[in-house]
NUGU-794957 format. One record per residue (C-alpha): y, x, z. Coordinates in steps of 0.2 Angstrom, whole numbers, padded with zeros to 4 digits, always signed. Example, Ala and Ser with C-alpha at 12.3 -4.5 7.8 and 13.67 -1.06 7.14 Angstrom:
BEGIN
-0022+0062+0039 -0005+0068+0036 
//
This chain:
BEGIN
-0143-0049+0025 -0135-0066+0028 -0127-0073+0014 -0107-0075+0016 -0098-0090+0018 -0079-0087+0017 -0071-0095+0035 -0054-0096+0037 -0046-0080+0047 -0046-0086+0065 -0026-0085+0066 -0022-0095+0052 -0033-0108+0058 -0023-0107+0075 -0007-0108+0068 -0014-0123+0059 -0019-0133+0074 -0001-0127+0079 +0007-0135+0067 -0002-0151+0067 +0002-0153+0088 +0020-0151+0082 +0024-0135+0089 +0033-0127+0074 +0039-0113+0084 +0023-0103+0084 +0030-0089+0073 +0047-0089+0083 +0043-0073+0095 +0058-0076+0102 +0056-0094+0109 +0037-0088+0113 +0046-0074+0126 +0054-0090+0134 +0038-0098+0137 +0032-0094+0157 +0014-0083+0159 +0008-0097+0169 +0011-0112+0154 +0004-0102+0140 -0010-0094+0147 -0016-0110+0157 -0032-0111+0147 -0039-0102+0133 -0033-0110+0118 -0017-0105+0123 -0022-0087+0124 -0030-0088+0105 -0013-0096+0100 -0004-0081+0107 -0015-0070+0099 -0013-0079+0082 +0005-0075+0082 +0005-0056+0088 -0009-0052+0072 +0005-0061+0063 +0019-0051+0066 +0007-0034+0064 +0017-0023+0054 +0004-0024+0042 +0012-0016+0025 +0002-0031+0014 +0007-0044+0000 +0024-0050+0010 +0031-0033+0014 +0044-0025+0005 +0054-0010+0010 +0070-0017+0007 +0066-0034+0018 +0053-0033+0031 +0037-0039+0034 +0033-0057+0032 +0043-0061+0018 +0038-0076+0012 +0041-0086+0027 +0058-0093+0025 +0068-0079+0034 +0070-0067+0022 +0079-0062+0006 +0069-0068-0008 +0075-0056-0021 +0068-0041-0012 +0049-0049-0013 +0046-0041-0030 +0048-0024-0021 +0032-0017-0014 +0032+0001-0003 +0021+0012-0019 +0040+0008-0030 +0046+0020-0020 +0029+0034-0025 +0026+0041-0039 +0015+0030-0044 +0025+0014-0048 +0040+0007-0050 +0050-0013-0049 +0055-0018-0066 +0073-0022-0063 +0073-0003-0059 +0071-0003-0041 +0062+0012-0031 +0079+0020-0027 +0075+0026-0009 +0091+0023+0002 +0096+0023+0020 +0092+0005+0023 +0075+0004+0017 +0058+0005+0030 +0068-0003+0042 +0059-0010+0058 +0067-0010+0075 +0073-0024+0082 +0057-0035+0075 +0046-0022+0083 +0052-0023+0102 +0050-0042+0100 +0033-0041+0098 +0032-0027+0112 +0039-0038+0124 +0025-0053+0120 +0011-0037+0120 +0018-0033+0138 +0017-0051+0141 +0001-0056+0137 -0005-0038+0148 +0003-0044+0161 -0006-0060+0163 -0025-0055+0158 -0028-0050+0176 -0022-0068+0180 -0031-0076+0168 -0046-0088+0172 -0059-0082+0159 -0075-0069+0161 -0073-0052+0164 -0082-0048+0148 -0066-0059+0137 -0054-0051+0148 -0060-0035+0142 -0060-0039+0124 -0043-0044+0126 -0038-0029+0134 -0045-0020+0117 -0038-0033+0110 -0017-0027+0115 -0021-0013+0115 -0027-0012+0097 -0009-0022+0090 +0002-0010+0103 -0006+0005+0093 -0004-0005+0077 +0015-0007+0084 +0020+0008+0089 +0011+0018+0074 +0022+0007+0063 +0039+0014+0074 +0033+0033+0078 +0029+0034+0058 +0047+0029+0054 +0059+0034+0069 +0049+0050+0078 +0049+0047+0096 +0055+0031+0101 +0055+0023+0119 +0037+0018+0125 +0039+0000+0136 +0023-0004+0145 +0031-0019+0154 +0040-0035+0154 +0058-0031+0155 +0069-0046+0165 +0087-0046+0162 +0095-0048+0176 +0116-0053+0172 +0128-0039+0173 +0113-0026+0174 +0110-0021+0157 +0107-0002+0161 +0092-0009+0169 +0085-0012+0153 +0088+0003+0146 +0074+0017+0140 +0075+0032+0136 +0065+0039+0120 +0050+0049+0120 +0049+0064+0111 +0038+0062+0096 +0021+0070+0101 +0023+0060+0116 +0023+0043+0105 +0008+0048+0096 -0002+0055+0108 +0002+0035+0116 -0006+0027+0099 -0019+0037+0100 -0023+0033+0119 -0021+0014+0116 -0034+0018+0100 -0044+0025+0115 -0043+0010+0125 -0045-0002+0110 -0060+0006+0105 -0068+0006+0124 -0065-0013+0126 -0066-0018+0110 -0081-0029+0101 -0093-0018+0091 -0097-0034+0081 -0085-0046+0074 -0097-0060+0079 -0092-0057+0097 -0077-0067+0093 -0087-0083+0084 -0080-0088+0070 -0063-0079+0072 -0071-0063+0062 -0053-0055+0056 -0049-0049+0076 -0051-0033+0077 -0066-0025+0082 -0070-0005+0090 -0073+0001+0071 -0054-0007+0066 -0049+0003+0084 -0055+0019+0075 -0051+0017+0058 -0034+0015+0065 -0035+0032+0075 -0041+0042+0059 -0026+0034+0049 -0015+0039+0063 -0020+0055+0068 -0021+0061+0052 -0003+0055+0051 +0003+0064+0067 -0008+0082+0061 +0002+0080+0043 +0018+0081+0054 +0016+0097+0064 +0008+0105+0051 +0018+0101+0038 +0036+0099+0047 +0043+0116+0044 +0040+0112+0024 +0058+0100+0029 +0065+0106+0046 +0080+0096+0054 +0092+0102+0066 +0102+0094+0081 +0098+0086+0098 +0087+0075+0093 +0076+0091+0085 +0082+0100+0102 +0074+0089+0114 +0058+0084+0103 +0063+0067+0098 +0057+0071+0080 +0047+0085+0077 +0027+0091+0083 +0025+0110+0087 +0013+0118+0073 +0001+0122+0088 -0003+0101+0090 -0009+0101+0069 -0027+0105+0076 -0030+0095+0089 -0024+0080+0078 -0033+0084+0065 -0047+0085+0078 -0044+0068+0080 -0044+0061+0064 -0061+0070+0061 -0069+0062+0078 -0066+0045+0073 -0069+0046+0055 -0085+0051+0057 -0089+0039+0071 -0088+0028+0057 -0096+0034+0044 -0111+0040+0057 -0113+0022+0064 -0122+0016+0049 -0111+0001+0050 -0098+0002+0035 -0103+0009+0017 -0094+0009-0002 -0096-0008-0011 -0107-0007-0027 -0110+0013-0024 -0122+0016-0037 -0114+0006-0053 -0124+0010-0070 -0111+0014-0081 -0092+0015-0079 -0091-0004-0086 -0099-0009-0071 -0089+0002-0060 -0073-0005-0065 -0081-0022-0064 -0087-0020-0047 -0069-0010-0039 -0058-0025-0046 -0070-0037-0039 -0067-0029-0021 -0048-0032-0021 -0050-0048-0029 -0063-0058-0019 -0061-0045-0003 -0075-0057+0005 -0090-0050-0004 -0085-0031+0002 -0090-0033+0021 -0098-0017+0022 -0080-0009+0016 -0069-0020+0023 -0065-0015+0042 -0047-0023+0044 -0042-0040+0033 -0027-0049+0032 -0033-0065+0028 -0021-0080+0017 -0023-0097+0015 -0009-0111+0008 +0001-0116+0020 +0019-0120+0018 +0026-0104+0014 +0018-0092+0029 +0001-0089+0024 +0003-0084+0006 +0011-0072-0005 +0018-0070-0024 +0007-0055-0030 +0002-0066-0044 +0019-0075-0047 +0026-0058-0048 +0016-0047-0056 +0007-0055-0071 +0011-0049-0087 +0023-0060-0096 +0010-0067-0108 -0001-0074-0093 +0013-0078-0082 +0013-0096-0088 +0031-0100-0086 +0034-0090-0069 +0049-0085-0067 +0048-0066-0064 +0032-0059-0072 +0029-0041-0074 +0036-0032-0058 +0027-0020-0054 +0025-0005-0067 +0014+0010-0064 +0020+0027-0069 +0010+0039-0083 +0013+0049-0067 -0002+0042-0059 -0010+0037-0077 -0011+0056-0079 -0020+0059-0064 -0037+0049-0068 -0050+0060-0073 -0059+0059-0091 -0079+0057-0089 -0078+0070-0101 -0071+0085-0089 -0075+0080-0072 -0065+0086-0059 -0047+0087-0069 -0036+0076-0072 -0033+0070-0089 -0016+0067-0092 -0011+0054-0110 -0011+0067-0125 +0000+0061-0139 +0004+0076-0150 -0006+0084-0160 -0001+0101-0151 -0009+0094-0135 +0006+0097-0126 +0010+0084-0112 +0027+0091-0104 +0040+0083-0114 +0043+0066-0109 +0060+0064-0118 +0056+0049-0129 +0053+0047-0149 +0057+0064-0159 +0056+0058-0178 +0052+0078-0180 +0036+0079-0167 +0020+0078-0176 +0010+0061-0166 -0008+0056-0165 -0011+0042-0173 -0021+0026-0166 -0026+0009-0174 -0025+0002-0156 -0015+0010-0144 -0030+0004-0130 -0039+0021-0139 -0029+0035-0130 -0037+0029-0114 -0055+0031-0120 -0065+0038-0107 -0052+0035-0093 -0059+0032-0075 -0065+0015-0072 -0052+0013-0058 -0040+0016-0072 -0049-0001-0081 -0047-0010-0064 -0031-0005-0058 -0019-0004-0074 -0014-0018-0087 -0011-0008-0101 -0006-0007-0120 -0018-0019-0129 -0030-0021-0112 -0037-0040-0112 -0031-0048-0097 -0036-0066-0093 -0045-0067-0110 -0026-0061-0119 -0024-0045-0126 -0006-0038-0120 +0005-0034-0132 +0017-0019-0126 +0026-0011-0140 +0043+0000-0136 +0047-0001-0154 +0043+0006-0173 +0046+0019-0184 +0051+0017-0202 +0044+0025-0217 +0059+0037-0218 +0058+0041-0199 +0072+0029-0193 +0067+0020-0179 +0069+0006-0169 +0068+0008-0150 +0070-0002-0135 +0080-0013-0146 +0076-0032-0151 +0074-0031-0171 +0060-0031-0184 +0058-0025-0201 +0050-0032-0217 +0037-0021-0225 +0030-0018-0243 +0015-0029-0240 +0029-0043-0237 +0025-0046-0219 +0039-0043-0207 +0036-0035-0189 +0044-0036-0174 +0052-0020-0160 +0043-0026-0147 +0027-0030-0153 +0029-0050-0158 +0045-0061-0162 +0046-0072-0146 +0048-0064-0129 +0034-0073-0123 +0022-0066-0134 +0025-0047-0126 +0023-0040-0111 +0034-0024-0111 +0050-0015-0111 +0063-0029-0117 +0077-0028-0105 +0082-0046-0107 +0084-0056-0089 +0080-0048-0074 +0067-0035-0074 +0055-0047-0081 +0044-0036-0092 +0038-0017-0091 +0047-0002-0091 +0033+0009-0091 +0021+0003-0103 +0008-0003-0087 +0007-0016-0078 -0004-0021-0061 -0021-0027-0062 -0027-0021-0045 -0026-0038-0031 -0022-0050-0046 -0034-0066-0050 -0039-0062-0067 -0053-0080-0067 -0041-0090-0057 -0025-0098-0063 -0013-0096-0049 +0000-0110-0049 +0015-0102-0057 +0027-0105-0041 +0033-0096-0025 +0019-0092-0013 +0002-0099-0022 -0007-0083-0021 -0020-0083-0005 -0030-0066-0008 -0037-0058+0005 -0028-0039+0011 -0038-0025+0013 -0030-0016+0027 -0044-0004+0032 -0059+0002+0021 -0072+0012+0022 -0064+0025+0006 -0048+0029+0016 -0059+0032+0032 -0070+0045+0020 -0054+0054+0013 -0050+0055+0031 -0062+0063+0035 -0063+0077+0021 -0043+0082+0021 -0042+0084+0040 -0058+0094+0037 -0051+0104+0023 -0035+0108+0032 -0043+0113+0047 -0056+0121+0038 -0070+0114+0050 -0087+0118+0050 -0097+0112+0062 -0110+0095+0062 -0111+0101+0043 -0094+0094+0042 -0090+0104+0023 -0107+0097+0017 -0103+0078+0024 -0084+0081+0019 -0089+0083+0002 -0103+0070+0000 -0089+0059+0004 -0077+0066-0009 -0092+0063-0023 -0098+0047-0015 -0080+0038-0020 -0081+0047-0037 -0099+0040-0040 -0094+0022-0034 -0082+0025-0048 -0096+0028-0062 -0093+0049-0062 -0111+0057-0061 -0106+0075-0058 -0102+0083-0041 -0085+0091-0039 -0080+0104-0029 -0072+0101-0010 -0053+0107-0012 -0039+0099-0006 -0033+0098-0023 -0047+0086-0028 -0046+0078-0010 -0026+0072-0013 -0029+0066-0031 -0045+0054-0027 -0033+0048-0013 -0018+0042-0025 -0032+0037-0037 -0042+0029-0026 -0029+0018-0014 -0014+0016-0028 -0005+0002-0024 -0012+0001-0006 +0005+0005+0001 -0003+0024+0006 +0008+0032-0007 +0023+0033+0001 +0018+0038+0018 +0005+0052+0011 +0020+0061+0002 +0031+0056+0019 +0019+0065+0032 +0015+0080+0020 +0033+0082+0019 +0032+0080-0001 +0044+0067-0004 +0059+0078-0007 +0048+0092-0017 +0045+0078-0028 +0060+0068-0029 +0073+0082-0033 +0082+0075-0050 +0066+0065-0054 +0063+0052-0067 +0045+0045-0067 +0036+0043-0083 +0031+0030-0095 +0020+0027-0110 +0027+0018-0125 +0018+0015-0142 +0027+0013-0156 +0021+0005-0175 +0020+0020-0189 +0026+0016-0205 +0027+0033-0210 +0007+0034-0214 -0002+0022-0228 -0008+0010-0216 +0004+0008-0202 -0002+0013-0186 +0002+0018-0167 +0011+0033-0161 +0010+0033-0140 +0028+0043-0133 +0027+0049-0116 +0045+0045-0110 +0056+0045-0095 +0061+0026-0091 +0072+0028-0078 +0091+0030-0083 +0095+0039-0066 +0087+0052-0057 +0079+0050-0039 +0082+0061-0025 +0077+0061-0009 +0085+0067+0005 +0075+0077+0021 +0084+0067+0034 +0075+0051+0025 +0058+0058+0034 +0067+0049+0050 +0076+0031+0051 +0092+0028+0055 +0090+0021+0077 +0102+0007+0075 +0113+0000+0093 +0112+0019+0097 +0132+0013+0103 +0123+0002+0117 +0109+0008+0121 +0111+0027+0122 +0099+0034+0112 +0099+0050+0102 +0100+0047+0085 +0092+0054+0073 +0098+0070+0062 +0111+0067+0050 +0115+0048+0056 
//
């Protein structure tokens, strides 16, 4: 194999030589839509322009998305303050700092942004017939729109049902609005539209990303598909799952929202079909499948999120970042280093994984299970109501110990309690415990021994010395006793300042293609082309990537764990629990969990205690009407809005 040379993405470089011909209006659909056919699409650079800015506005959940702003938010337009926000705070499996993960009304929003970049989709079609380039590139570009419309209307369908499908450019024409007006689709119908422009994406589309020179982020026929097993798996969740949280009202009535049970097959189906057209292509495989040891593995899975260039054979979709004013990069690593590494940014520490998900990695020494944090010596994990002075604790000399034998994607994934990041080992203390049981919790204080020394609450006496659960500023330190590892440059020193961080987004890989595969299998419980056998070769083959050596069974069970574990942080959380109609089992009165280690005064030589606690003051719920966004302009336009609105 050739060896890899990192090359820009091939739409960043566009919008470079954009920039530098003073057209600083590239990222402006708007003024775009003004532009005629015939001036834009005169020559071929002016297509790949084009191009540039409609992979831009993909709705691409990546580094600049956050469910409470948008896409794109580090480009000037948008409320800073909602940056720290990523979509897995609203999961189980993380939360923002400055206690954010409250899922409301006016998150997942994406309306008026998305017929934008409909209308410059339907503007480029319409001109490929026109355009003066070989059949063969007028095909790929075909592919090309019809890949970012399915990208487009998957990122609608998933959060408003069916929503009105326009195929064509739409001139206004003064005093005849109603012209201009579309009536939705019911919701099957949307889908089933993704799905066919999958199909044509997949027909026109490159095999090889080569095909396009040296532009190798375009998509390609295996992105097409990887797409399709993302979103029919999606659509099947849905009518399978929909009666788990009916809704009721016209838009039910006429099948804006909603998929008959009967479709949950044939979507399944779907999912199946592409899945394995990837995985039986030969072309795509795990990085590092076969580590020595669970050292190696964690070594190897950090490395692929990191440096995403050295995992071709995983990688099927890349969101490439360069610095460039502030539109090509993101904060990942100005927000979510821990305190101790963040080098004088200014709002370290945002991101806090639960002990929800902590729980969930397996031991090496019980494969199979998960192996949730025991702290008592009655082995019981329920309570997670803080520091009970009465409670007889384990006792550690590091609190790093309670996670012996962890997964290795644990090691990758999670800062932690006394976990070495960037050559530092991170201190996160919650408090201590006196030698007559009084403690000090989540409380700045110390407290001067009988050796003489004196110790400090939170671990060390200057907040910049700790990484968790002090309360001072805004948000700036743990909650949950974890913080991210998982994207982060660990070798590199990212300039301390807004929008320096230029890694790579993995948008599809090969591992979510395999868990494809094997739930719609399970759920459909398919047989045939030694589906069970394949199904479960790519459950183990994820696990074994991840240092485990010993096969486990093919459940479902098993299939929904390794997904959370696998993709945490991927921005899957969220959606999984949304299209298995899980989020309102889950969130009924919930408070996700943390892990806080305490000193112990209370034995010879002073050592850790770990609590499991609640760190949220307020309980979540979610509502079942929040499956479905709210259609705004429903006043103007005429559309049926959604249940409860």
């Amino acid at each position: 194999m050739k060896p890899y040379i990192k090359r820009i993405p091939y739409f960043i470089l566009l919008l470079i030589a954009l920039l530098q011909s003073a057209c600083t209006d590239i990222l402006n659909l708007q003024s775009l839509d003004k532009i005629s056919g015939e001036t834009l699409f005169s020559d071929p650079t002016g297509v790949k322009l084009y191009m540039a800015n409609l992979y831009y506005y993909l709705p691409i959940e990546d580094f600049n998305y956050a469910p409470t702003g948008g896409f794109h938010m580090t480009d000037g337009t948008k409320d800073v303050n909602t940056q720290g926000f990523v979509t897995d705070s609203y999961s189980l499996d993380g939360a923002e700092s400055a206690w954010g993960g409250t899922f409301g009304e006016g998150d997942l929003l994406w309306w008026e942004e998305a017929y934008r970049l409909n209308r410059s989709v339907n503007l480029v079609i319409s001109e490929i017939p026109k355009l003066n380039v070989d059949l063969s590139d007028k095909k790929k570009l075909i592919g090309e729109t019809s890949f970012i419309r399915a990208y487009l209307y998957y990122g609608l369908v998933k959060r408003y049902g069916g929503v009105p499908i326009i195929k064509d450019v739409q001139d206004y024409i003064p005093g005849e609005v109603d012209n201009l007006k579309v009536a939705r689709s019911t919701e099957k119908e949307t889908w089933d539209f993704v799905l066919q422009q999958c199909d044509s994406a997949i027909a026109y589309l490159p095999s090889d990303a080569s095909a396009w020179g040296d532009a190798d982020r375009r998509a390609t026929k295996w992105a097409a598909l990887a797409l399709k097993s993302r979103v029919a798996l999606h659509a099947a969740s849905i009518a399978k799952y929909w009666n788990l949280a009916p809704l009721s009202g016209s838009a039910v009535d006429l099948g804006f929202v909603g998929i008959n049970a009967s479709e949950a097959n044939r979507y399944y189906m779907e999912a199946i079909k592409a899945s394995d057209s990837i995985m039986s292509s030969g072309k795509y495989k795990l990085y590092m499948p076969h580590p020595a040891n669970p050292t190696e593995a964690a070594a190897n899975y950090q490395a692929l999120f990191e440096t995403p260039s050295i995992a071709k054979d995983e990688a099927i979709f890349v969101k490439g970042y360069i610095r460039l004013g502030n539109m090509t990069s993101h904060n990942y690593d100005w927000w979510y280093n821990p305190q101790q590494t963040a080098r004088g940014g200014a709002h370290p520490g945002r991101m806090n994984p639960t002990l929800d998900l902590i729980d969930l990695y397996e031991s090496y020494d019980n494969p199979g299970q998960p192996a949730p944090i025991v702290t008592t010596t009655d082995g019981k994990v329920g309570d997670a109501n803080g520091f009970n002075r009465n409670k007889k604790y384990l006792h550690f000399n590091s609190p790093a110990e309670i996670f012996k034998n962890k997964d290795a994607r644990f090691f990758a994934s999670i800062n932690y309690p006394d976990g070495v990041w960037k050559d530092v080992k991170l201190t996160i203390q919650g408090g201590l415990v006196k030698p007559n049981g009084s403690a000090i919790v989540l409380t700045k204080g110390s407290y001067t021994h009988t050796d003489g020394k004196t110790y400090y609450s939170y671990g060390a006496e200057s907040q910049f010395d700790y990484s968790g659960f002090d309360t001072y500023g805004a948000g700036n330190m743990t909650r949950s006793g974890f913080l991210m590892r998982k994207f982060l440059q660990e070798k590199i020193n990212v300039t301390p300042a807004w929008n320096q961080s230029t890694t790579d987004y993995i948008d599809m890989r090969f591992a979510e293609v395999l868990l494809n595969y094997s739930e719609a299998v399970l759920e459909i419980g398919y047989t045939e082309n030694n589906a069970q056998q394949k199904a479960k070769d790519a459950l183990n083959s994820i696990r074994f990537r991840a240092g485990h050596i010993v096969e486990i069974p093919l459940t479902l069970v098993n299939v929904l764990r390794e997904r959370r574990v696998e993709l945490a942080f991927e921005n899957r959380a969220v959606w999984d629990l949304m299209r298995r109609r899980q989020m309102d089992v889950e969130f009924t009165s919930r408070k996700r969990m943390g892990l806080m280690p305490l000193l112990d005064f209370r034995v010879t030589t002073p050592q850790y205690i770990m609590v499991r606690t609640y760190f949220e003051s307020t309980a979540i719920t979610f509502k079942p009407k929040w499956y479905y966004r709210a259609i705004p302009g429903t006043g103007a336009n005429g559309l049926v809005q959604n249940p409860q609105y």
